[in-house]
N, CA, C and O atoms as a GROMACS GRO file, in nm:
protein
  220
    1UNK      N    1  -6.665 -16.902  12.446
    1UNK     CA    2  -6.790 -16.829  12.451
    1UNK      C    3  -6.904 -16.931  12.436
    1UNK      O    4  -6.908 -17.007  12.339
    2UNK      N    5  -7.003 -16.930  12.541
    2UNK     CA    6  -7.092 -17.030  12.488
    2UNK      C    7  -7.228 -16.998  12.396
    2UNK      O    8  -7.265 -16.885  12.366
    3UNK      N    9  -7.276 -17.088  12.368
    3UNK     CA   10  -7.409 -17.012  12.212
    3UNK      C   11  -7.505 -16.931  12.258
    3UNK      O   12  -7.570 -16.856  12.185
    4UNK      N   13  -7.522 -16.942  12.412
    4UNK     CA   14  -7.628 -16.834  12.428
    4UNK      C   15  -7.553 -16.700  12.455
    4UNK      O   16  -7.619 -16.599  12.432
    5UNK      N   17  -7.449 -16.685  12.492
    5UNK     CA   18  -7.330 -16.550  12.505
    5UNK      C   19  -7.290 -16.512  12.335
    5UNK      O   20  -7.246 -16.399  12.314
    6UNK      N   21  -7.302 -16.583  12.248
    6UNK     CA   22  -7.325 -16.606  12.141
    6UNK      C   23  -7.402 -16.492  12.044
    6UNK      O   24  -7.370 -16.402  11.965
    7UNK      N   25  -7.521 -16.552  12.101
    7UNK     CA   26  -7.672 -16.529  11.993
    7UNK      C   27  -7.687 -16.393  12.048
    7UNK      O   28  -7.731 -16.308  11.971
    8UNK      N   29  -7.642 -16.340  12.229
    8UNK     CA   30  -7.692 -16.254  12.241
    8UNK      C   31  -7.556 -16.148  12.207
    8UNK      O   32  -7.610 -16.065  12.133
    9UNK      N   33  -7.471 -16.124  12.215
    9UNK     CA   34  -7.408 -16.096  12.118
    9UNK      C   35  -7.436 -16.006  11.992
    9UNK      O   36  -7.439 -15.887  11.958
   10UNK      N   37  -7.455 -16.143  11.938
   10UNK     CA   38  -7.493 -16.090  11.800
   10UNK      C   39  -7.631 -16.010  11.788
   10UNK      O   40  -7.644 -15.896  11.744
   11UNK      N   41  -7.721 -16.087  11.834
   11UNK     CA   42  -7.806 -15.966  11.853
   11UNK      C   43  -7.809 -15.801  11.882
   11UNK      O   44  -7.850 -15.710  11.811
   12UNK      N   45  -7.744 -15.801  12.028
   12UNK     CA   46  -7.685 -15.691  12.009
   12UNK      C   47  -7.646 -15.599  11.913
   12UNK      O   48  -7.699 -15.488  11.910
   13UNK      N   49  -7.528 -15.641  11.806
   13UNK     CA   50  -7.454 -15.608  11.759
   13UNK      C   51  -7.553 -15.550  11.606
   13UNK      O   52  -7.536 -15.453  11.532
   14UNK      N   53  -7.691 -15.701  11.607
   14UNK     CA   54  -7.748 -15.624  11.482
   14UNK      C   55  -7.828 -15.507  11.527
   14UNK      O   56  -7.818 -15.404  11.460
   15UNK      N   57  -7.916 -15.510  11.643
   15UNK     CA   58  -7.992 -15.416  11.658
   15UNK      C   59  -7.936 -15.224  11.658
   15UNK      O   60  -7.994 -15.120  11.624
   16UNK      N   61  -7.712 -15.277  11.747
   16UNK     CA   62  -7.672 -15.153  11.684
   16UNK      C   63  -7.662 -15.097  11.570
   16UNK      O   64  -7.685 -14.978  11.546
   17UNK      N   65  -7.626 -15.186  11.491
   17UNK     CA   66  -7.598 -15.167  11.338
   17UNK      C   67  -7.751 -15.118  11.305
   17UNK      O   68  -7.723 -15.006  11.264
   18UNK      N   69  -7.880 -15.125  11.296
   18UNK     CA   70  -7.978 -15.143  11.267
   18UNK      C   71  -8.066 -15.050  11.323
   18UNK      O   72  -8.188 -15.048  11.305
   19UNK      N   73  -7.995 -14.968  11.397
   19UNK     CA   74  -8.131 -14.859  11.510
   19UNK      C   75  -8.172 -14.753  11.430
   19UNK      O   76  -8.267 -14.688  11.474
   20UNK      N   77  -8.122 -14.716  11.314
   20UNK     CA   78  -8.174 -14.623  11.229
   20UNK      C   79  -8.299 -14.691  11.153
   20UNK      O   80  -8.406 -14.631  11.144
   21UNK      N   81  -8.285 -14.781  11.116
   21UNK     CA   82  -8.469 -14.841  11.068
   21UNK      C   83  -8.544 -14.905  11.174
   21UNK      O   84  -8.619 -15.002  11.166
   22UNK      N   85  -8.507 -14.828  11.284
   22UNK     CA   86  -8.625 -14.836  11.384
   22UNK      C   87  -8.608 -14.989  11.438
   22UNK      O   88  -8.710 -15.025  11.496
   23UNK      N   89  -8.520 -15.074  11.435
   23UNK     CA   90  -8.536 -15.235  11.528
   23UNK      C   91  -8.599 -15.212  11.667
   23UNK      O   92  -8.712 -15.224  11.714
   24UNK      N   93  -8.503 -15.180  11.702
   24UNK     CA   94  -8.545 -15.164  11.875
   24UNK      C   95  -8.674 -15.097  11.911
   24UNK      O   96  -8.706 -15.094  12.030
   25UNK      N   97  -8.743 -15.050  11.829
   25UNK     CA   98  -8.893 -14.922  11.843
   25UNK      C   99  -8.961 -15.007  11.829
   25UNK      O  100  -9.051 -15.023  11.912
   26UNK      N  101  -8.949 -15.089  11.731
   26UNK     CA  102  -9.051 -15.200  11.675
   26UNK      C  103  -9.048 -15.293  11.762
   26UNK      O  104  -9.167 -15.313  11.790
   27UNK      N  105  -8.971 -15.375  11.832
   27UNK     CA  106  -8.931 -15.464  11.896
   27UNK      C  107  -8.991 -15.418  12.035
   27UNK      O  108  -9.089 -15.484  12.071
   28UNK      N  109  -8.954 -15.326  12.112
   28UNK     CA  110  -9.035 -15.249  12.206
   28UNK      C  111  -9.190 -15.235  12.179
   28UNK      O  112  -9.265 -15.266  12.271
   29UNK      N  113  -9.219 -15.212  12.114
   29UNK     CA  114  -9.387 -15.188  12.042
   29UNK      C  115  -9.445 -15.282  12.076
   29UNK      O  116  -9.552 -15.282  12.136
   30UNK      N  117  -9.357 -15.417  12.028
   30UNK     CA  118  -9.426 -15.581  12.040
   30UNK      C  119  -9.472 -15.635  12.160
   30UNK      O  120  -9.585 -15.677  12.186
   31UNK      N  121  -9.308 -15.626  12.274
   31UNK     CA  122  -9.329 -15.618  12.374
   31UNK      C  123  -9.387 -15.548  12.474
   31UNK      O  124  -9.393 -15.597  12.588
   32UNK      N  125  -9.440 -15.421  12.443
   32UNK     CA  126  -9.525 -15.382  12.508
   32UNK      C  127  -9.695 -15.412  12.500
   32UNK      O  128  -9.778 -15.399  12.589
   33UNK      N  129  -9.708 -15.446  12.395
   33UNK     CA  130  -9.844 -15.517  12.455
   33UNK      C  131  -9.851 -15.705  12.444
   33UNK      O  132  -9.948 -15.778  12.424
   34UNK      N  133  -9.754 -15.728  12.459
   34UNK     CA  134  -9.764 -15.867  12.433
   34UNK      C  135  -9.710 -15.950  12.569
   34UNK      O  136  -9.601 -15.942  12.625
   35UNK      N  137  -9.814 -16.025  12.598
   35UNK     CA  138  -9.706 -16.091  12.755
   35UNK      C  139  -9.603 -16.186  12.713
   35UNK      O  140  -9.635 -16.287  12.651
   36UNK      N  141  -9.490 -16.161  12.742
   36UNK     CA  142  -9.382 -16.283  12.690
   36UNK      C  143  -9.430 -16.384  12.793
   36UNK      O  144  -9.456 -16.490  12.736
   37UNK      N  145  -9.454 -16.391  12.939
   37UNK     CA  146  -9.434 -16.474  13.022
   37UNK      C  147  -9.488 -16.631  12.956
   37UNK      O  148  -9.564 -16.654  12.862
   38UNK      N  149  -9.408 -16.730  13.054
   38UNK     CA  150  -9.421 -16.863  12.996
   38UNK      C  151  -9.540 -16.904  13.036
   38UNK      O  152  -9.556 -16.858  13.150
   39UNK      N  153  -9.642 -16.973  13.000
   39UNK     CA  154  -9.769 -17.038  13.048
   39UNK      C  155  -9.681 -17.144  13.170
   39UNK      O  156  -9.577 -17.211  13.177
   40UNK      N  157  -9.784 -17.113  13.243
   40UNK     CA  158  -9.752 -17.221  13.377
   40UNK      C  159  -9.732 -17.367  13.353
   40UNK      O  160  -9.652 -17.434  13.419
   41UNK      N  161  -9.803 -17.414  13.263
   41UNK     CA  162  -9.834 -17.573  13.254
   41UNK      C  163  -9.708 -17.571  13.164
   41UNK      O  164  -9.636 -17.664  13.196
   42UNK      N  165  -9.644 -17.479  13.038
   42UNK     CA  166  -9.537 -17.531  12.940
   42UNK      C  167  -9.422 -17.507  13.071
   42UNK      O  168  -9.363 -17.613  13.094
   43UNK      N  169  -9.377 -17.394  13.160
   43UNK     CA  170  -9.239 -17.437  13.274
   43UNK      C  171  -9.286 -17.522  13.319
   43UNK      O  172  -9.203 -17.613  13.321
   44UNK      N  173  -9.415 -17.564  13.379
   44UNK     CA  174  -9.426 -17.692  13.495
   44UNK      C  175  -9.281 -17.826  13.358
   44UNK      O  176  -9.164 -17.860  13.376
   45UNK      N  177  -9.354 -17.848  13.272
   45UNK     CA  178  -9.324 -17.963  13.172
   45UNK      C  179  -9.163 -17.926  13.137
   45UNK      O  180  -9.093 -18.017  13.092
   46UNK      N  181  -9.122 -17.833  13.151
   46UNK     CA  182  -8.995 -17.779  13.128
   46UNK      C  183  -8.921 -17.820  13.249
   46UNK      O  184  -8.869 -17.932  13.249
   47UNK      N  185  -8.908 -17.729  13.371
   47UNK     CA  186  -8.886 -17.809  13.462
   47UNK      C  187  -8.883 -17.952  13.518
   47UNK      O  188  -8.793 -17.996  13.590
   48UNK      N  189  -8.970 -18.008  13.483
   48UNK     CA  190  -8.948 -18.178  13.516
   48UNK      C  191  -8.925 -18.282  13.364
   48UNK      O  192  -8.949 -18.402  13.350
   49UNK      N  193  -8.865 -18.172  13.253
   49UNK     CA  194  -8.782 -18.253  13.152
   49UNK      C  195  -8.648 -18.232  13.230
   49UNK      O  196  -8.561 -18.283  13.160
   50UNK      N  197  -8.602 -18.189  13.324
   50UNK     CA  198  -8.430 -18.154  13.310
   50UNK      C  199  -8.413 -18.216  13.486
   50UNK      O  200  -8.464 -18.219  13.598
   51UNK      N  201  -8.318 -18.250  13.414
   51UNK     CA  202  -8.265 -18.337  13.525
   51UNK      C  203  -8.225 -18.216  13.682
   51UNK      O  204  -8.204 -18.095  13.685
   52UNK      N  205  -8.229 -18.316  13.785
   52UNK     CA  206  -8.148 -18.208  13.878
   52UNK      C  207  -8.001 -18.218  13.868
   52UNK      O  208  -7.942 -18.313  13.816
   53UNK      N  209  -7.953 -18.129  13.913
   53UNK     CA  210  -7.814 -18.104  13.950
   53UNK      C  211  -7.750 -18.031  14.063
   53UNK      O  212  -7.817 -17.946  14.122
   54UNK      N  213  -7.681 -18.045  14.084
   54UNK     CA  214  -7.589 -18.011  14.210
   54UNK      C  215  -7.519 -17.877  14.172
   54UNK      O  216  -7.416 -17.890  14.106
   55UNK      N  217  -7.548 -17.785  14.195
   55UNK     CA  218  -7.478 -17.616  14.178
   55UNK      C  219  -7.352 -17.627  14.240
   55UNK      O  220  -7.278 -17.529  14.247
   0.00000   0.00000   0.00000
C-alpha cells in the first residue's frame, strides 16, 4: 500500500468513525467558501522541481 493510499485511508476511516460530531459538515463548510486551488506561480515552481519521466 503506498502512503498516499495510506493517509487516505485513514482518513476515511476517521471521518466514518467521526460523522456524528459533524467532521464532514464542518469540513464541507470550509470548503465551500474557501478556494483550495493551487496559485499558479506555487504549480509553475512545483512542476519544474520534478524531474521528467517516461510513463
Amino acid at each position: 500500500m503506498s502512503r498516499s493510499e495510506f493517509y487516505c485511508k485513514a482518513v476515511e476511516a476517521y471521518v466514518k468513525a467521526n460523522r456524528a460530531k459533524g467532521v464532514k459538515e464542518a469540513l464541507d463548510a470550509v470548503y465551500a467558501e474557501e478556494d483550495s486551488s493551487l496559485d499558479p506561480v506555487l504549480m509553475a515552481m512545483q512542476l519544474t522541481s520534478l524531474e521528467r519521466e517516461d510513463w
